[in-house]
GUKOLMAR-276619 format. One record per residue (C-alpha): residue number from 1; x, y, z. Coordinates in pm, whole numbers. Each point is the difference from the previous one (the first is absolute). Example, Ala and Ser with C-alpha at 12.3 -4.5 7.8 and 13.67 -1.06 7.14 Angstrom:
# GUKOLMAR-276619
<node num="1" X="1230" Y="-450" Z="780"/>
<node num="2" X="137" Y="344" Z="-66"/>
END
This chain:
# GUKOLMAR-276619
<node num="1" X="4024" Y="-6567" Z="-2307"/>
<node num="2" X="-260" Y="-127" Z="-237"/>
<node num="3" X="109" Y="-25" Z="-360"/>
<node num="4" X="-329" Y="157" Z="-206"/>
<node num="5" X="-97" Y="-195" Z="-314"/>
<node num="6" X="-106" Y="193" Z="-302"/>
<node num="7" X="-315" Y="54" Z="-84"/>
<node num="8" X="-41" Y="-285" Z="-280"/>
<node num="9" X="9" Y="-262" Z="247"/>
<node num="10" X="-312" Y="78" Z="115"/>
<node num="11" X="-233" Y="283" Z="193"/>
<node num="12" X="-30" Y="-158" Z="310"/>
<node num="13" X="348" Y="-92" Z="42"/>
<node num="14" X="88" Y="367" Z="-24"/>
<node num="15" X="-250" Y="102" Z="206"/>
<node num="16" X="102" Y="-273" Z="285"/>
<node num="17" X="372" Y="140" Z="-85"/>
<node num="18" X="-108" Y="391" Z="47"/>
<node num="19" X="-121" Y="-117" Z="321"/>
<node num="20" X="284" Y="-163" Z="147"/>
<node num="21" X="202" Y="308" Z="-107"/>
<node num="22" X="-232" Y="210" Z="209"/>
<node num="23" X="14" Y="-265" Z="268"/>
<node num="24" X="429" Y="26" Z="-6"/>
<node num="25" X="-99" Y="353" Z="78"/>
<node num="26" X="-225" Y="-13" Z="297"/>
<node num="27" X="234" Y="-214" Z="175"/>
<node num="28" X="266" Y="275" Z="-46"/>
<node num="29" X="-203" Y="218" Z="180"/>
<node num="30" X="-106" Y="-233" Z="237"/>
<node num="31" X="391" Y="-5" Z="102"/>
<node num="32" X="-8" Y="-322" Z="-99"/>
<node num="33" X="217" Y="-65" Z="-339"/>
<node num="34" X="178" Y="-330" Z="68"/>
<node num="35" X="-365" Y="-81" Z="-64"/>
<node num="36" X="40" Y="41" Z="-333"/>
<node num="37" X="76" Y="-391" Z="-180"/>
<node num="38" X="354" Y="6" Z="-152"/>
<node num="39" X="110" Y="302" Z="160"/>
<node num="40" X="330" Y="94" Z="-111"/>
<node num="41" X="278" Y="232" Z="87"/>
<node num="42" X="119" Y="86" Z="-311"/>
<node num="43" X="-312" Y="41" Z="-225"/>
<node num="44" X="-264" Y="136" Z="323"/>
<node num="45" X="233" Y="147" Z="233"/>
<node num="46" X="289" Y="170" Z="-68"/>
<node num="47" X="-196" Y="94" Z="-351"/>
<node num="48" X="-252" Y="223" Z="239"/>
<node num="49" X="281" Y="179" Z="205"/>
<node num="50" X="188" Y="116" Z="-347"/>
<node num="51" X="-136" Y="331" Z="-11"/>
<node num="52" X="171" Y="50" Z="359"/>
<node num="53" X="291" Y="-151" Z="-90"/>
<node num="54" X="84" Y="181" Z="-266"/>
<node num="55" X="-67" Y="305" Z="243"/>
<node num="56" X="236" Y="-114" Z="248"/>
<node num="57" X="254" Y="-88" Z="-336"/>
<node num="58" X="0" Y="344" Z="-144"/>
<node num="59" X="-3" Y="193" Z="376"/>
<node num="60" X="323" Y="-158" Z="52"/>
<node num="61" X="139" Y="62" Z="-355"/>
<node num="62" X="-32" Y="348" Z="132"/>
<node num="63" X="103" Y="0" Z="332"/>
<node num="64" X="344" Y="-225" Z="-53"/>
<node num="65" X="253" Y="260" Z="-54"/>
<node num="66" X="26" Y="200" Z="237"/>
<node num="67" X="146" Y="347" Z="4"/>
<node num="68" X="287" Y="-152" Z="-196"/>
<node num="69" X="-192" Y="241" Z="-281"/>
<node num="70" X="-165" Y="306" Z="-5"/>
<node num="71" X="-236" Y="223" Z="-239"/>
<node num="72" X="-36" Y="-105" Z="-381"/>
<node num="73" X="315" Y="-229" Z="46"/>
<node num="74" X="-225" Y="-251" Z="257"/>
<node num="75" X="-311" Y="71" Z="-245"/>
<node num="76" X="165" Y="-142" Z="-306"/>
<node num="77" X="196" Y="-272" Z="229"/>
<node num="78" X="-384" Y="-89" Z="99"/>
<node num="79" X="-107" Y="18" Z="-345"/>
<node num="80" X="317" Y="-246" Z="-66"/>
<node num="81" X="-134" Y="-231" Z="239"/>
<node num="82" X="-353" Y="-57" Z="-94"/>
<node num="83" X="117" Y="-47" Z="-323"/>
<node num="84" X="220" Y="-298" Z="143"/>
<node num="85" X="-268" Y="-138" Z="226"/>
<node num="86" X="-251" Y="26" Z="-340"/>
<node num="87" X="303" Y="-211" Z="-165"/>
<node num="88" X="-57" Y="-295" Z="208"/>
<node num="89" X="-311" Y="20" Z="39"/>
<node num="90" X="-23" Y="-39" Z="-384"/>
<node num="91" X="265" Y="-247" Z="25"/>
<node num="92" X="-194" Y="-219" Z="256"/>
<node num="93" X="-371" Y="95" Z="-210"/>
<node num="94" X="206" Y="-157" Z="-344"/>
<node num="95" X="117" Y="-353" Z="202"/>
<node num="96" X="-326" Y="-33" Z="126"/>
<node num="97" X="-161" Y="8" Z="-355"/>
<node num="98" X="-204" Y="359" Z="100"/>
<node num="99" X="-67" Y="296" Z="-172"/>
<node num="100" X="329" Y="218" Z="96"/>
<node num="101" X="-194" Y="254" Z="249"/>
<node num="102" X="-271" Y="-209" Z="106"/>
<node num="103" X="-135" Y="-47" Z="353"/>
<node num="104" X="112" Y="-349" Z="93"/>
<node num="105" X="-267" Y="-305" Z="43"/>
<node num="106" X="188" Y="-234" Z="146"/>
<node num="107" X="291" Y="122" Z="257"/>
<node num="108" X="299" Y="-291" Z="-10"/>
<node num="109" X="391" Y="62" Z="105"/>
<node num="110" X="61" Y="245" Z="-257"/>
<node num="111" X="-205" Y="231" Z="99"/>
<node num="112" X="55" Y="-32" Z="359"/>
<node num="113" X="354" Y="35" Z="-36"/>
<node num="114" X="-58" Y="315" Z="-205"/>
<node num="115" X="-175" Y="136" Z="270"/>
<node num="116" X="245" Y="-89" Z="304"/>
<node num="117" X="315" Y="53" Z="-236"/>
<node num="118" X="-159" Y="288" Z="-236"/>
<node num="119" X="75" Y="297" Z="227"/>
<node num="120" X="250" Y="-147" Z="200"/>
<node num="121" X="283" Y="11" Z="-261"/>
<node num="122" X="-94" Y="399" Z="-72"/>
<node num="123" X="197" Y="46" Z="318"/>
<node num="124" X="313" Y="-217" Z="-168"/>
<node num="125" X="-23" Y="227" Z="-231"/>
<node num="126" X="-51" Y="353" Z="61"/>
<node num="127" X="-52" Y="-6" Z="412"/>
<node num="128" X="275" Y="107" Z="236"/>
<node num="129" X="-27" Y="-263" Z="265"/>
<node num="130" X="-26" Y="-304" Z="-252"/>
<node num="131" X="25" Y="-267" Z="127"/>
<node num="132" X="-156" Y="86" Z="331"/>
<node num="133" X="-298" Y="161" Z="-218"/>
<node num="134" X="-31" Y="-357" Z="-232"/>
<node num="135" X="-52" Y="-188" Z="358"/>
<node num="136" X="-238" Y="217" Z="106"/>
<node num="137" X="-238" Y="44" Z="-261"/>
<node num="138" X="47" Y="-437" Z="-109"/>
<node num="139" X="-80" Y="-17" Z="401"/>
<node num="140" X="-291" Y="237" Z="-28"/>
<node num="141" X="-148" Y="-135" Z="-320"/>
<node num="142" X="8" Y="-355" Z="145"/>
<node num="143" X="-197" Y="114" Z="292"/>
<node num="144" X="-251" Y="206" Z="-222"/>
<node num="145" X="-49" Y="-305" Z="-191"/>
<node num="146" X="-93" Y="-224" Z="299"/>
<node num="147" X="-249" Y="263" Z="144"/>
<node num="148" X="-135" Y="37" Z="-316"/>
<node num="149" X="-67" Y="-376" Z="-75"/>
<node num="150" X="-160" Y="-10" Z="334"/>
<node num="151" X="-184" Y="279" Z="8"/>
<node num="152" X="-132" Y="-104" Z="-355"/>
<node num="153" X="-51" Y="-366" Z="41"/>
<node num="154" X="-185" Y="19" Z="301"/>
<node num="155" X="-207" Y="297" Z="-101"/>
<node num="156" X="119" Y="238" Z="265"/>
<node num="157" X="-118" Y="302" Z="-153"/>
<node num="158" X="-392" Y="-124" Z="-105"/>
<node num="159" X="-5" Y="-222" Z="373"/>
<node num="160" X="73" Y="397" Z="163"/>
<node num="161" X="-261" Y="136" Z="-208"/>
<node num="162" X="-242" Y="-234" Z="111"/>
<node num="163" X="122" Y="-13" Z="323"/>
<node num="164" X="-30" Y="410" Z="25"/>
<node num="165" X="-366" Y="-102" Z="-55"/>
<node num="166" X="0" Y="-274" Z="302"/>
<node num="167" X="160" Y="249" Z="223"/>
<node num="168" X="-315" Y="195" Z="-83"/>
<node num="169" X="-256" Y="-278" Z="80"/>
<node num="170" X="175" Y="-55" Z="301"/>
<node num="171" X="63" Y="299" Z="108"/>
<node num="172" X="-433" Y="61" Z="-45"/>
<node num="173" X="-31" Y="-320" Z="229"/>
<node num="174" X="320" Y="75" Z="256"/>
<node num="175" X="-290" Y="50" Z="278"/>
<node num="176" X="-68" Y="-393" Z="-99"/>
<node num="177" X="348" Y="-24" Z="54"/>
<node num="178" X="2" Y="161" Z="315"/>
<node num="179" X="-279" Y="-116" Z="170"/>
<node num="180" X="158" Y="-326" Z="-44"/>
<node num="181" X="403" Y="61" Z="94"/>
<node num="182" X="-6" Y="291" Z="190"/>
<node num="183" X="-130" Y="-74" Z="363"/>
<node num="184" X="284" Y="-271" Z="64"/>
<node num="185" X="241" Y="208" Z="-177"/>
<node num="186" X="-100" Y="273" Z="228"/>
<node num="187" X="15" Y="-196" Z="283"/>
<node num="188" X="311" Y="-165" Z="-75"/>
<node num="189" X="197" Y="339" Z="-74"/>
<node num="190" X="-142" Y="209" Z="269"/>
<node num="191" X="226" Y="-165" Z="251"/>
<node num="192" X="310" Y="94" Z="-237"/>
<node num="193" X="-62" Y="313" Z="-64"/>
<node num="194" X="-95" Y="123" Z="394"/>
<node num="195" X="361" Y="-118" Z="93"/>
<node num="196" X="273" Y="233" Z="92"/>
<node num="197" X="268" Y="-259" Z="-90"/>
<node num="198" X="-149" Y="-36" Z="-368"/>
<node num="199" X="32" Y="369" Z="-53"/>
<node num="200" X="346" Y="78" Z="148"/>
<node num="201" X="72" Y="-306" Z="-270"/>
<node num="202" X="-154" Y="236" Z="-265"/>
<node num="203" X="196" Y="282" Z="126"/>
<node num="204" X="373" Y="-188" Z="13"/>
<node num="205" X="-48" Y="-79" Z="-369"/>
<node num="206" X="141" Y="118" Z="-305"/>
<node num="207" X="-199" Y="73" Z="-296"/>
<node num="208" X="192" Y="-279" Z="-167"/>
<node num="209" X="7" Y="-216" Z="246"/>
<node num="210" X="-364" Y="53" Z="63"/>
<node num="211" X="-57" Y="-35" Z="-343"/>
<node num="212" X="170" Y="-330" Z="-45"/>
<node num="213" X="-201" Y="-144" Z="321"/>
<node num="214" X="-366" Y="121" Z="-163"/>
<node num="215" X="112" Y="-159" Z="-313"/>
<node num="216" X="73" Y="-350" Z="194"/>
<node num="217" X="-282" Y="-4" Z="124"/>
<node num="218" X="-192" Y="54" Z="-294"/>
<node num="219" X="248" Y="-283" Z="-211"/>
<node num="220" X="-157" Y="-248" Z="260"/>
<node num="221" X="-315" Y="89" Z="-100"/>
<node num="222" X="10" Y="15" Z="-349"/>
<node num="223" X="203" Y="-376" Z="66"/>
<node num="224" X="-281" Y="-132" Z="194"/>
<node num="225" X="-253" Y="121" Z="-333"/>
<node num="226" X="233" Y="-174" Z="-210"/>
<node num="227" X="-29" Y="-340" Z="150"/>
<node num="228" X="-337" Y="-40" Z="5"/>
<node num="229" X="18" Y="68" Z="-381"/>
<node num="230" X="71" Y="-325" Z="-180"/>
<node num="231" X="-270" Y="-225" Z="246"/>
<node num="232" X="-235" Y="243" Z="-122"/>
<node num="233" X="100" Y="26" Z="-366"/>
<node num="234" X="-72" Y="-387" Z="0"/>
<node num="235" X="-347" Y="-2" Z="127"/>
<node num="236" X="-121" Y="266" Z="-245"/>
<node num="237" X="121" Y="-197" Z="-320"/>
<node num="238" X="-238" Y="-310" Z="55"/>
<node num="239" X="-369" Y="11" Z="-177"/>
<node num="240" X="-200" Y="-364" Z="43"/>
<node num="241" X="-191" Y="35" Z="-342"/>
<node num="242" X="-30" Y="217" Z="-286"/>
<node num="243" X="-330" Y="166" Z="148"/>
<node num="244" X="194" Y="142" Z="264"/>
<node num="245" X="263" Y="108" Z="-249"/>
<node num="246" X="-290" Y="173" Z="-232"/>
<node num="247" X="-171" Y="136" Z="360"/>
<node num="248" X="340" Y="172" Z="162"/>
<node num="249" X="73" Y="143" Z="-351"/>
<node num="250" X="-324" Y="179" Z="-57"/>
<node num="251" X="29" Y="200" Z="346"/>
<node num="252" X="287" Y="196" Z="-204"/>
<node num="253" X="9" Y="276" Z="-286"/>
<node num="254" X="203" Y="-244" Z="-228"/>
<node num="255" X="-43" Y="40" Z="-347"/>
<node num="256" X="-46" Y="-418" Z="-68"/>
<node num="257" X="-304" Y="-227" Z="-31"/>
<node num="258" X="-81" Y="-155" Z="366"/>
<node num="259" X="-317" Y="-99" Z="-102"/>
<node num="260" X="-89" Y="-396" Z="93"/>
<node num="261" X="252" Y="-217" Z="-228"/>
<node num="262" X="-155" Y="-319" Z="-41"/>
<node num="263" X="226" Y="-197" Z="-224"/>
<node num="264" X="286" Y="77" Z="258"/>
<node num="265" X="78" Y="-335" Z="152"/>
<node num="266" X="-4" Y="-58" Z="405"/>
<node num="267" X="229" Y="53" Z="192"/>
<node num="268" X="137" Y="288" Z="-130"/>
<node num="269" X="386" Y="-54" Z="-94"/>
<node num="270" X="145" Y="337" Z="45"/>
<node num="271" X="414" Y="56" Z="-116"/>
<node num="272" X="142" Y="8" Z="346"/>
<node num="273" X="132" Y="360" Z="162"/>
<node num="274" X="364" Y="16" Z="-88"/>
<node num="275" X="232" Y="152" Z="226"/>
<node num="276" X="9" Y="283" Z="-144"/>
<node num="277" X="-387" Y="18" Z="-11"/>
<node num="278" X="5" Y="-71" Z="385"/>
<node num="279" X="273" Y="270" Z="66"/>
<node num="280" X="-237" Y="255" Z="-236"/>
<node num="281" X="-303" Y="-82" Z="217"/>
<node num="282" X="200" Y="36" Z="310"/>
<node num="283" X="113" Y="325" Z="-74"/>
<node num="284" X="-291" Y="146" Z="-27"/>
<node num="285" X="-186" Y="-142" Z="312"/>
<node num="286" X="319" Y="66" Z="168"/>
<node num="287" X="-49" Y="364" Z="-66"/>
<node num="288" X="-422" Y="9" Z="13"/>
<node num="289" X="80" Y="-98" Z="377"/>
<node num="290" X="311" Y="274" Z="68"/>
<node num="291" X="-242" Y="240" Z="-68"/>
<node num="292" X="-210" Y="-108" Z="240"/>
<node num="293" X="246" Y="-49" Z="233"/>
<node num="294" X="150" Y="362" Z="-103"/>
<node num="295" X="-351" Y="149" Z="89"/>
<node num="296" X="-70" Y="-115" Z="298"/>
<node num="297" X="392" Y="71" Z="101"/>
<node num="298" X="-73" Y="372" Z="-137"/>
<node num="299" X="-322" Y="34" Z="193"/>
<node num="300" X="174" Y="-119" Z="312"/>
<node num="301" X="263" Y="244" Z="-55"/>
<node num="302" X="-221" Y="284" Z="-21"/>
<node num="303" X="-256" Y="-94" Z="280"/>
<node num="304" X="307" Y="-9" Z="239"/>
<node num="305" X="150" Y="377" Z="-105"/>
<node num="306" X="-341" Y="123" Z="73"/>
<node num="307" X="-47" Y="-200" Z="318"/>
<node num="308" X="287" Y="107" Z="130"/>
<node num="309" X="-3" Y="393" Z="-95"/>
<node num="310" X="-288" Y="30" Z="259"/>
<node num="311" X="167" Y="-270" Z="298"/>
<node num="312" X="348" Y="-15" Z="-3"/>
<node num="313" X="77" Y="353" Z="104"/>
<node num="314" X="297" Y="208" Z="-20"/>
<node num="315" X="95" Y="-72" Z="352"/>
<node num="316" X="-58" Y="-363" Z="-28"/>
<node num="317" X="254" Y="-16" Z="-312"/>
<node num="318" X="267" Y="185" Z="239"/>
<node num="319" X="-32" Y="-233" Z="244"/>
<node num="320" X="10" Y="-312" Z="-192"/>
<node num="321" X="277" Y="89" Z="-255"/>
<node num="322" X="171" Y="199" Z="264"/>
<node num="323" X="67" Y="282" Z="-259"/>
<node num="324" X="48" Y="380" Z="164"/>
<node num="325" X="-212" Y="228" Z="-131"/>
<node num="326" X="240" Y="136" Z="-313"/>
<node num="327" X="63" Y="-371" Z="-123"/>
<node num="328" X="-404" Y="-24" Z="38"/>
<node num="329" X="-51" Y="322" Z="-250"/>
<node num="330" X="244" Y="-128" Z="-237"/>
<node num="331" X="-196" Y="-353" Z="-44"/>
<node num="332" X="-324" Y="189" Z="-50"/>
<node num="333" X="-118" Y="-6" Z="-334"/>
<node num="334" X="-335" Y="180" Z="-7"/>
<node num="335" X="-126" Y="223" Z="271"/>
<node num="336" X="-361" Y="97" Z="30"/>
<node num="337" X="-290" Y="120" Z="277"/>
<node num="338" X="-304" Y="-202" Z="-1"/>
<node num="339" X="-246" Y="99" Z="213"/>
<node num="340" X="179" Y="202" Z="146"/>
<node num="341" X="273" Y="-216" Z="131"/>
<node num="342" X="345" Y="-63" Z="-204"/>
<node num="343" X="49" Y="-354" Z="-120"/>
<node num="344" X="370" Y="-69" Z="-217"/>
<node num="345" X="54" Y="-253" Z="-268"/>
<node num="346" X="360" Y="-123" Z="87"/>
<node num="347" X="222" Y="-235" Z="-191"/>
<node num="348" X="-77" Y="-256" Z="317"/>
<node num="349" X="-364" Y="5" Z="-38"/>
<node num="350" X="81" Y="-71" Z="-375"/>
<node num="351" X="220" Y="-252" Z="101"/>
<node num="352" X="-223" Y="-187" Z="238"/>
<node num="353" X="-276" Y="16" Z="-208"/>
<node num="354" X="216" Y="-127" Z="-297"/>
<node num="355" X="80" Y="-308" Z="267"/>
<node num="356" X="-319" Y="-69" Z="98"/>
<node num="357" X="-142" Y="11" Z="-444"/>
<node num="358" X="331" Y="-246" Z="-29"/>
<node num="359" X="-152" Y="-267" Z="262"/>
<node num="360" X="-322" Y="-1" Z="-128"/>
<node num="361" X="67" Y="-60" Z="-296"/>
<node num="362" X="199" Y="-299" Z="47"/>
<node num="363" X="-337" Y="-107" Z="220"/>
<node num="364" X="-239" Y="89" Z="-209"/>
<node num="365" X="218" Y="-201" Z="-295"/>
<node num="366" X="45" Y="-315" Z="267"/>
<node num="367" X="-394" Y="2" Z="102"/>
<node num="368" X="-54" Y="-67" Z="-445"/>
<node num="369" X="205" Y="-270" Z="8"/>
<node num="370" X="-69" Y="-163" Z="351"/>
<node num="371" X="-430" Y="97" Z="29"/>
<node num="372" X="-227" Y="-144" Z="-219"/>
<node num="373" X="-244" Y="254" Z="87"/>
<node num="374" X="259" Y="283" Z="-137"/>
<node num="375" X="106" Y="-182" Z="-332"/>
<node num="376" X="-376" Y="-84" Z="-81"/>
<node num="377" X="-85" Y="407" Z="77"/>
<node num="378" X="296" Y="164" Z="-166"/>
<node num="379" X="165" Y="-253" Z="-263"/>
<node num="380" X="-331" Y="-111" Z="-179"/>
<node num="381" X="-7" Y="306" Z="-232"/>
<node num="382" X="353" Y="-61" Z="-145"/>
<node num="383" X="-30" Y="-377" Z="-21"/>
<node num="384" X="-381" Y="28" Z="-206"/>
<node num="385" X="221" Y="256" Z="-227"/>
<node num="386" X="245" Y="-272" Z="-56"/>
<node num="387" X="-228" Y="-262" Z="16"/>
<node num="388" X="-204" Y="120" Z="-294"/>
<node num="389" X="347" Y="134" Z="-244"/>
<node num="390" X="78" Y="-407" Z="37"/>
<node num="391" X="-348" Y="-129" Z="-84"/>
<node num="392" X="12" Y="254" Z="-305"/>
<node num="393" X="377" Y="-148" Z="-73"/>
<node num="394" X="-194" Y="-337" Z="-17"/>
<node num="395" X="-263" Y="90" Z="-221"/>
<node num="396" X="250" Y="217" Z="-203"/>
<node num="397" X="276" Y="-357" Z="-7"/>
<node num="398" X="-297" Y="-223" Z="-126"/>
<node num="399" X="-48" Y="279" Z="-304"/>
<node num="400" X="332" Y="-48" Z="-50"/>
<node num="401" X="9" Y="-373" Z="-3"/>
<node num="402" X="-346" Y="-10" Z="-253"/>
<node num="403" X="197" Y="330" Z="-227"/>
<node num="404" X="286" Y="-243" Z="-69"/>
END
């Protein structure tokens, strides 16, 4: 994060500070932190997840006793407890040179260890199953911790808000999206899903064991996403002057000068992407494409229950799962008339249907990686995205660099 320098040092140099502030910002929402020069998980990240931390911290003050307790005699036990946990955390506030309650601004050992340790010795102390209970909640707190500091660092939480409003966009151009996939899709699942064999398959499964088999297939698919990632995290970082730089960067709503920089010297010498900067970027194409994939797997899904409401009757179901007619009423799920004529969702329709989404899918995500034609139509709109947050990181490092 960039250090601000007061005011006396000069107007502009505040102003050029304000705006790299602002900059830090964007990127956040971008869902694109590791951005961010010097990013650090002591002072940037674990500082922004406090407030739920502290949540999580006094939740399971409250919830570590048990029913060892009961009435005003587990109230002032509670009370006893926070008065503990507000102990150390004094304790930890005084070694760390802080005001004795105040919100920490840079998170080190101590205070990690008060939060995976904090709770867990309430149980040592006034819990019935203690040591199981100390375990558990150092077991749980050490998870929390590590799904935090992901969640945080790679801006989860702003890259899902943003990507709630790419869903959106793509949802308003999924006939695009359609037009494009659908006919082989069609024509490659049509064969599948007219097959007697492929729904007595449906039938035979379990829910579990159907649900483990969807998932596979959709872990391949996600897998073939991912390795497409880092070859195209590489091409996106390159920019051949500082005209291009200035030209990407104005496309976007960033909150920094892109205006022609003259006294910049050619070629540009941009700080390499980190690893961390690369895994960052990867995670959110990774996920700009699932929901792609996701759609088109969900419109699939959908096309298929309707298609086969209306032509794979009742009778043909019998025959091809070989149910009786009892077995039969027990897998329906919804019953209707249209048009005068019955038609029955059944768990196999579902189940086909769910089969046929599953193979798609795994298509649909093979044809961006292997087709030109598909990566060109479907990835360009998350790579400019990316594309322009890393033209803005250059402008926003060469601020840095003239700051200092």
């Amino acid at each position: 994060m960039v250090n601000r320098p007061a005011r006396s040092e000069g107007h502009d140099r505040a102003e050029v500070a304000d705006q790299l502030a602002a900059v830090e910002t964007w990127f956040i929402r971008q869902g694109l932190p590791h951005a961010i020069d010097d990013y650090s998980a002591s002072t940037d990240v674990l500082t922004r997840a406090t407030p739920f931390l502290s949540v999580v911290f006094l939740l399971e003050a409250s919830a570590s006793f048990g029913d060892r307790f009961k009435g005003w005699q587990q109230f002032g036990v509670f009370l006893l407890a926070l008065a503990l946990l507000a102990g150390a955390v004094v304790v930890v506030n005084t070694l760390r040179g802080r005001q004795r309650l105040a919100r920490p601004d840079d998170i080190g050992i101590l205070e990690v260890a008060l939060f995976i340790f904090g709770p867990a010795v309430l149980p040592l102390l006034f819990g019935r199953d203690r040591t199981s209970g100390f375990l558990l909640l150092v077991g749980l707190n050490v998870v929390i911790l590590i799904v935090t500091y992901f969640v945080v660092s790679f801006g989860m939480i702003p890259m899902l808000r943003s990507g709630a409003g790419h869903i959106a966009r793509e949802v308003g151009g999924l006939g695009r999206l359609m037009m494009r996939s659908l006919p082989l899709l069609l024509l490659f699942a049509t064969f599948l899903f007219l097959n007697a064999e492929m729904w007595q398959v449906a039938h035979d499964f379990t829910p579990a064991f159907y649900g483990v088999s969807v998932g596979f297939v959709a872990f391949i698919s996600f897998v073939f996403l991912a390795l497409r990632i880092p070859t195209e995290t590489a091409s996106l970082a390159g920019f051949a002057s500082w005209t291009e730089v200035c030209a990407v960067a104005a496309r976007c709503d960033a909150p920094i000068n892109s205006s022609e920089r003259s006294s910049l010297v050619e070629p540009p010498l941009i700080e390499p992407l980190r690893r961390v900067d690369r895994l960052n970027i990867g995670v959110l194409l990774f996920m700009r494409q699932a929901v792609q994939v996701v759609l088109v797997a969900l419109v699939i899904g959908i096309f298929y229950v309707i298609f086969g409401l209306f032509t794979v009757r009742r009778e043909t179901i019998i025959q091809w799962t070989e149910l009786t007619e009892a077995s039969f009423q027990a897998s329906v799920v919804y019953e209707a008339q249209i048009f005068g004529s019955p038609v029955a969702l059944t768990w196999e329709l579902l189940a086909v249907s769910g089969f046929i989404a599953g193979f798609s899918a795994l298509q649909f995500a093979v044809s961006l990686i292997t087709d030109t034609t598909y990566r060109d139509e479907f990835f360009a709109d998350a790579a400019d995205d990316v594309r322009n947050v890393l033209a803005v990181r250059a402008l926003y490092l060469e601020d840095i660099r003239q700051l200092s």
